[in-house]
DSSP file (Angstrom, degrees, kcal/mol; ACC not computed):
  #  RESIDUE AA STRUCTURE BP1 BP2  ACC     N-H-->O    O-->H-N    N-H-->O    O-->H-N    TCO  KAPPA ALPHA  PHI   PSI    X-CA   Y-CA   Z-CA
    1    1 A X              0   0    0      0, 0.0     2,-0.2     0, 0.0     0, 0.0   0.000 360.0 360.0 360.0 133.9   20.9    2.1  -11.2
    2    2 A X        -     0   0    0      1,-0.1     2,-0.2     0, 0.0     0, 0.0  -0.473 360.0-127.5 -92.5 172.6   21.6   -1.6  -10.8
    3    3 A X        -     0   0    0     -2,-0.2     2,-0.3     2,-0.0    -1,-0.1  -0.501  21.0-174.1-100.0 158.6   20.7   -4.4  -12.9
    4    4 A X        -     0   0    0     -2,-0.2     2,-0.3     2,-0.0     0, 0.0  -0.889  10.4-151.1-170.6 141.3   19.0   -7.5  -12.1
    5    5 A X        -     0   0    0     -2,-0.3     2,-0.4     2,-0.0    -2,-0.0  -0.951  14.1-176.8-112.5 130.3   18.2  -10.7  -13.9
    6    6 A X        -     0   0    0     -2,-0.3     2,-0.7     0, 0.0    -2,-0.0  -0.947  16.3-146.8-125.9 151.7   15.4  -12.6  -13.3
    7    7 A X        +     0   0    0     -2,-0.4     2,-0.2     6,-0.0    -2,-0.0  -0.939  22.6 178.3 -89.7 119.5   14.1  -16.2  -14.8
    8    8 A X        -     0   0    0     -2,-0.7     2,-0.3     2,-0.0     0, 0.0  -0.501  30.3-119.5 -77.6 173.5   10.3  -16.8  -15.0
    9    9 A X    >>  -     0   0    0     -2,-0.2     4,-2.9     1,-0.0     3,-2.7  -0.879  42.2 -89.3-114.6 168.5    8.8  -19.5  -16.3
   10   10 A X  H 3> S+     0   0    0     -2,-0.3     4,-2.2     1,-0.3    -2,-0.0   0.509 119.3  54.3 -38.2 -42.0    6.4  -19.0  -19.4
   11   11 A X  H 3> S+     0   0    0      2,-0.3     4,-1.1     1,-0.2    -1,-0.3   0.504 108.9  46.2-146.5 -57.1    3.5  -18.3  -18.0
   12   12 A X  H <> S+     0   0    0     -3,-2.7     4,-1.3     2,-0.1     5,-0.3   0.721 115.9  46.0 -90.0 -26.1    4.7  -15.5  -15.9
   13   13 A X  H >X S+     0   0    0     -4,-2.9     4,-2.0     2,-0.2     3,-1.9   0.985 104.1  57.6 -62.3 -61.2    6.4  -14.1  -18.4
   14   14 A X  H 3< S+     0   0    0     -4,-2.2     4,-0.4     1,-0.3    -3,-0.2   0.752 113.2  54.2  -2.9 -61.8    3.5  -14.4  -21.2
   15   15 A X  H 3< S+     0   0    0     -4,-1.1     4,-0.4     2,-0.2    -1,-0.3   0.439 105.5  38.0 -88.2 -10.7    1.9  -12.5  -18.5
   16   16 A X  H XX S+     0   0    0     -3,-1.9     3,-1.7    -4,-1.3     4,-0.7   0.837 117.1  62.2 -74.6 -54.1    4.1   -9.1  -17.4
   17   17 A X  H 3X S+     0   0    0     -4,-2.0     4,-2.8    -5,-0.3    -2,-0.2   0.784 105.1  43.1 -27.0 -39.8    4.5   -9.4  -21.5
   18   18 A X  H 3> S+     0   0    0     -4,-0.4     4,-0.8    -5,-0.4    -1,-0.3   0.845 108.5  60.0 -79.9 -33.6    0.7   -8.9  -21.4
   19   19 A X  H X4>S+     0   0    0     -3,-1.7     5,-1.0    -4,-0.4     3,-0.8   0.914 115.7  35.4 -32.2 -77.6    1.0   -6.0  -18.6
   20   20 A X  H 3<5S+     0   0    0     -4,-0.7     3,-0.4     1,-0.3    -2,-0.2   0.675 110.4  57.0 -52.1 -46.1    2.9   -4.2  -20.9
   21   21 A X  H 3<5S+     0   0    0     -4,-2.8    -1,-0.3    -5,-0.3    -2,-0.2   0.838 106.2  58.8 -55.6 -32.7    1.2   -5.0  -24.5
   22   22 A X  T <<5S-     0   0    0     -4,-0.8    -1,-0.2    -3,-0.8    -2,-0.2   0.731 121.6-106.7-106.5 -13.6   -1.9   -3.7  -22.9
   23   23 A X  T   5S+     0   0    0     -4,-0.5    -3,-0.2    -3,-0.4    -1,-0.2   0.028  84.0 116.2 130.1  -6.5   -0.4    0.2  -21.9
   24   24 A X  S   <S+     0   0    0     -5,-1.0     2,-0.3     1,-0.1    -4,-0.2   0.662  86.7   4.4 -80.8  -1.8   -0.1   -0.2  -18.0
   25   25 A X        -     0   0    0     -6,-0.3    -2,-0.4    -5,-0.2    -1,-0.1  -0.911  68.3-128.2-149.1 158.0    3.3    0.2  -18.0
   26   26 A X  S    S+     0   0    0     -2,-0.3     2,-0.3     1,-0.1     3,-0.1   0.437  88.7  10.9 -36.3 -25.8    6.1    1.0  -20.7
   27   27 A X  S  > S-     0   0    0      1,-0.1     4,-1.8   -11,-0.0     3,-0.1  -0.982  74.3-113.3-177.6 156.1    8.7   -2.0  -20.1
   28   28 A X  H  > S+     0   0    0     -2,-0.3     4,-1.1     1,-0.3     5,-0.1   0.899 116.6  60.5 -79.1 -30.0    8.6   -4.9  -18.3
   29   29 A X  H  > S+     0   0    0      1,-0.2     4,-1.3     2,-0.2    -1,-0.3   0.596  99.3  60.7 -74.3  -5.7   11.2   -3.7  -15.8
   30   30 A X  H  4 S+     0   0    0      2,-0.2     4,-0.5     1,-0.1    -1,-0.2   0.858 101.6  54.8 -67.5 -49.6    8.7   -0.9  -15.1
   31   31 A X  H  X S+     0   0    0     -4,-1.8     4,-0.9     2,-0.2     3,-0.4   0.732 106.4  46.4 -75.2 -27.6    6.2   -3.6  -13.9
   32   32 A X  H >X S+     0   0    0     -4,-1.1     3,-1.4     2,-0.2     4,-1.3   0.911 111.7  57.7 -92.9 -60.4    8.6   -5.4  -11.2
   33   33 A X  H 3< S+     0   0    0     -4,-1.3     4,-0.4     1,-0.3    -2,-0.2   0.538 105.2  46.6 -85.1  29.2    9.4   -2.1  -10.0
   34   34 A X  H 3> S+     0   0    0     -2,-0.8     4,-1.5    -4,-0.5    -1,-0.3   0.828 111.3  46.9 -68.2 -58.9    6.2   -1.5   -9.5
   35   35 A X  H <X S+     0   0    0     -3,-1.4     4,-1.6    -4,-0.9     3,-0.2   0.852 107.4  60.1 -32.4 -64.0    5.7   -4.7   -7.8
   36   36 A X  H  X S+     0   0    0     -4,-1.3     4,-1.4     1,-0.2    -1,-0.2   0.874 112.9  41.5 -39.5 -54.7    9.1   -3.9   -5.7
   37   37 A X  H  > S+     0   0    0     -5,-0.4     4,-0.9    -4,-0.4    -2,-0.2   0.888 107.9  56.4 -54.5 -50.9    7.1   -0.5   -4.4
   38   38 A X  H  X S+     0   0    0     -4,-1.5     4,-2.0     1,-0.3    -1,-0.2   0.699 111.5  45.2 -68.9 -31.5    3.7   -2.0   -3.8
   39   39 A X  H  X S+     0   0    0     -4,-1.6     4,-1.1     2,-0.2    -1,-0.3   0.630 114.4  48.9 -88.4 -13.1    5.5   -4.6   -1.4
   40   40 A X  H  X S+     0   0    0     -4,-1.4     4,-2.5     2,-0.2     5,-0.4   0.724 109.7  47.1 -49.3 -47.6    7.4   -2.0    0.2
   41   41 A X  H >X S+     0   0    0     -4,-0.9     4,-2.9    -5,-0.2     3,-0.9   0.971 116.7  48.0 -77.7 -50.5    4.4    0.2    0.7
   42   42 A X  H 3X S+     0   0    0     -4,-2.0     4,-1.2     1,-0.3     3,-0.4   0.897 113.1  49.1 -49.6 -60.3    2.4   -3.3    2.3
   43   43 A X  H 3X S+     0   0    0     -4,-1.1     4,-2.7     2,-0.3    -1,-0.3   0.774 113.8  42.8 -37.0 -47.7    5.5   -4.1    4.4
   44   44 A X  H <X S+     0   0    0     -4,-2.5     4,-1.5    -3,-0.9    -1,-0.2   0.772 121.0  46.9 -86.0 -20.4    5.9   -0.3    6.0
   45   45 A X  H  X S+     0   0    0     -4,-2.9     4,-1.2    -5,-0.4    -1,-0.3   0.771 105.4  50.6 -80.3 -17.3    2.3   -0.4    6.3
   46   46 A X  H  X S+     0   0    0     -4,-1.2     4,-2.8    -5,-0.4    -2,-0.2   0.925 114.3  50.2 -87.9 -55.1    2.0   -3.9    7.8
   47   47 A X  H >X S+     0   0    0     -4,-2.7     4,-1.4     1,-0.2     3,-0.6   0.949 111.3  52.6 -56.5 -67.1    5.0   -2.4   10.7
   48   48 A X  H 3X S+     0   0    0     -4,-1.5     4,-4.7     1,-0.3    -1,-0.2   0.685 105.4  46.6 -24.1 -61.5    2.8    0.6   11.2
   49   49 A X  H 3X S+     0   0    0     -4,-1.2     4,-4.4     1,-0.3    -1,-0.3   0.904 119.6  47.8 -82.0 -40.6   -0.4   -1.2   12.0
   50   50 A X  H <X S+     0   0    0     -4,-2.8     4,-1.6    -3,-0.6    -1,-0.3   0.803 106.4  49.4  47.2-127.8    1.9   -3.5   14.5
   51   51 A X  H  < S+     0   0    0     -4,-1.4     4,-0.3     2,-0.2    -2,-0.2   0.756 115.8  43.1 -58.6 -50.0    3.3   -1.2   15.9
   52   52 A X  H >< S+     0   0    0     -4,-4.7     3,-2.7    -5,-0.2    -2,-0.2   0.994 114.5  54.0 -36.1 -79.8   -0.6    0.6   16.4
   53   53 A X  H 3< S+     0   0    0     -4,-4.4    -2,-0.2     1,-0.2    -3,-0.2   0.760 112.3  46.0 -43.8 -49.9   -1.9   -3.0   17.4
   54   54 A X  T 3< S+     0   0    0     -4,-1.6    -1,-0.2    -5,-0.0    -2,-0.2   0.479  95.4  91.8 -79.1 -18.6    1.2   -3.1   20.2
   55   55 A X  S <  S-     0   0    0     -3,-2.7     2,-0.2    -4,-0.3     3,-0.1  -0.351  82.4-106.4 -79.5 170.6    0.8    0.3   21.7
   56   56 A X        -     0   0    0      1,-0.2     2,-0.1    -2,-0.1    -1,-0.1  -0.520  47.0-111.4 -70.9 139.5   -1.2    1.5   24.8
   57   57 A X        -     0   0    0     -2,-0.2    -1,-0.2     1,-0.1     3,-0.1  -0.394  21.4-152.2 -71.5-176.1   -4.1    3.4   23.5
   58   58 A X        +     0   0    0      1,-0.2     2,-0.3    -2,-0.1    -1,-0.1   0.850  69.9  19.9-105.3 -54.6   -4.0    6.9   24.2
   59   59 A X  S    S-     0   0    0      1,-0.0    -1,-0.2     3,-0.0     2,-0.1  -0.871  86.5-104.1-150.0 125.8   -7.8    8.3   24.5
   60   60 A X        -     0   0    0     -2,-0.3     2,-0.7    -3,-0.1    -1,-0.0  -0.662  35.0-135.1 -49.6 148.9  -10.6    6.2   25.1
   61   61 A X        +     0   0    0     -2,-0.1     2,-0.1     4,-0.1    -1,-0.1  -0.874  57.0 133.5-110.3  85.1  -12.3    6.0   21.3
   62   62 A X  S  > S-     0   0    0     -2,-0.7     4,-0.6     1,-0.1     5,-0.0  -0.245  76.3 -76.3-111.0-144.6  -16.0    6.5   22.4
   63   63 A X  H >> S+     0   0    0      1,-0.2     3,-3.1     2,-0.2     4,-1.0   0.989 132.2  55.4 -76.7 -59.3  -18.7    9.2   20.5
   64   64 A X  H 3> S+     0   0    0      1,-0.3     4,-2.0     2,-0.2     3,-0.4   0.809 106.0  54.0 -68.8 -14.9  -17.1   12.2   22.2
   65   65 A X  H 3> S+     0   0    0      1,-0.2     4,-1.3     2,-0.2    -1,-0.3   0.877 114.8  36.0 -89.6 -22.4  -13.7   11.1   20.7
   66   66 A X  H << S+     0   0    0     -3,-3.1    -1,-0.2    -4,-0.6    -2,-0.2   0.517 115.5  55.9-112.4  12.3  -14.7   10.9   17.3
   67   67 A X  H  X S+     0   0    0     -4,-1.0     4,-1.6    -3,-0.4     3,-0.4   0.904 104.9  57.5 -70.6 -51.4  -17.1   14.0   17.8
   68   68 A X  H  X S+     0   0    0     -4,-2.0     4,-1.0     1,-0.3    -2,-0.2   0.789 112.5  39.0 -58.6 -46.8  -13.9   15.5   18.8
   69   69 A X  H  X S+     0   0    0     -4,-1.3     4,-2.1     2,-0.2    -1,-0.3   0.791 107.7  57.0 -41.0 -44.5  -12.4   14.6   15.4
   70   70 A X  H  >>S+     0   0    0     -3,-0.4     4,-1.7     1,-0.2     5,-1.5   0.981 110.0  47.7 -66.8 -54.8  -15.0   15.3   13.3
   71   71 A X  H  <5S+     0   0    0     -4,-1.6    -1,-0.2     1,-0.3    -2,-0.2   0.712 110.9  48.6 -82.5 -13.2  -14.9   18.9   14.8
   72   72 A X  H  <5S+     0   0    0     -4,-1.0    -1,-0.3    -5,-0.2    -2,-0.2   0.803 117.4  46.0 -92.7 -19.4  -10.9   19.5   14.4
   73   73 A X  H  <5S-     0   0    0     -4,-2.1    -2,-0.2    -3,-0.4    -1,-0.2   0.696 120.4-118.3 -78.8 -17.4  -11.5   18.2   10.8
   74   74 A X  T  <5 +     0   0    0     -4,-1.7     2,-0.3     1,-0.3    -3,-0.2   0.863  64.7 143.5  75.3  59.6  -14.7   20.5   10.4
   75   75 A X      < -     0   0    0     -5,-1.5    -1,-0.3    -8,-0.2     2,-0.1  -0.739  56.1-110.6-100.3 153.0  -17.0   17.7    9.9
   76   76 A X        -     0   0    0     -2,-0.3     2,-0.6    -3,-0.1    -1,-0.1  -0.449  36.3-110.5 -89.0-178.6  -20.4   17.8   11.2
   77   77 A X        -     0   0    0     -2,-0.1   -10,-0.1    -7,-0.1    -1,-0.0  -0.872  32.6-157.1-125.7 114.9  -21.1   15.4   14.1
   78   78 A X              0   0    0     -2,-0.6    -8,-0.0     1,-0.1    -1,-0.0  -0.060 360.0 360.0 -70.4 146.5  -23.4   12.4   13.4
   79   79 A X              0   0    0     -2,-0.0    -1,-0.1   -16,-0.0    -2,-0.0   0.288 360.0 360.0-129.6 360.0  -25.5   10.2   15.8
């Protein structure tokens, strides 16, 4: 695992310190890589949606299309 140093200024430190004091994570370097993840997960989510917005649809999305869901998920079908 690598190392990495980072500077804060008081303020933000004070405030992972407080992250930590308070039980949500173990160590302060638990809390950035948390951080690290959560912007990971937004980012691959962010291409995804995109990627969605950029495509052709596929299927019209009317009532029969999300009847048609409902019923491969074994939901009942709603008006």
């Amino acid at each position: 695992m690598g190392t990495m140093n980072v500077s804060l200024p008081d303020a933000l430190k004070a405030f992972v310190d407080d992250q930590v004091e308070a039980g949500h994570y173990s160590t302060s370097s638990e809390y950035v890589r948390e951080l690290i993840r959560k912007d990971q997960d937004r980012q691959r989510l962010r291409g995804l949606l995109l990627a969605g917005a950029a495509s052709r649809p596929s299927a019209v999305a009317d009532d029969a299309y999300f009847d048609g869901l409902r019923r491969r998920l074994g939901g009942s079908s709603q008006a």
